[in-house]
Residue, then its C-alpha position, 0 to 999 in steps of 0.5 A: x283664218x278666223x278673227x279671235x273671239x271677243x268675248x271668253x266662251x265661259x263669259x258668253x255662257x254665263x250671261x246667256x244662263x243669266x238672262x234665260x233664268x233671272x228674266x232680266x233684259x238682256x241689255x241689262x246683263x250684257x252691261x253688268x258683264x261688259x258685253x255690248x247687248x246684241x252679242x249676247x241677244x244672238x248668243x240668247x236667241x242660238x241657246x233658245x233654238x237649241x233647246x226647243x223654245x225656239x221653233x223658227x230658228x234652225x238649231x246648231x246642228x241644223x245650221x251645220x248641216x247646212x253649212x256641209x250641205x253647201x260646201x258639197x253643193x259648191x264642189x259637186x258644181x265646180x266638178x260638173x262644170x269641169x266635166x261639162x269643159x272636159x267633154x266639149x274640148x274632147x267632142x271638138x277633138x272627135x269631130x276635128x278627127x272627122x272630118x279629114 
């Protein structure tokens, strides 16, 4: 289960508008809306890469895709494995059989 979240969305999306607009630091802000600095800064920063300014980051979309991506990943694996057990134990029964 996920840990509840600190801080409102509506807050978080008011201080990211604010620091993107008014040029403030971002520390200053988070301080005038009671939210520790670095929350905000990861929060700045998704914004920036969604909206393009930030090339180097992976957009929201992007980091959902890949999050898909592994999970799939992760059960294609778990299934080979499974198979690769399925077909040792069946290939031991075979040759069991054969060589009585």
């Amino acid at each position: 289960m996920a840990r509840p979240k600190k801080y409102p969305d509506e807050l978080v999306a008011r201080g990211v508008r604010l620091a993107l607009e008014s040029g403030r630091p971002i520390a200053h802000v988070a301080a005038d809306l009671g939210m520790h600095p670095e929350t905000l800064r990861k929060k700045v920063r998704q914004a920036e890469a969604d909206s393009g300014s930030r090339p180097d980051l992976p957009t929201t979309a992007e980091r959902e895709e890949i999050r898909k991506l592994r999970a799939e990943n992760f059960e294609l694996r778990r299934a080979n494995e499974i198979l690769k057990s399925a077909s040792v134990f069946f290939a031991t029964e075979l040759d069991a059989d054969r060589t009585r």
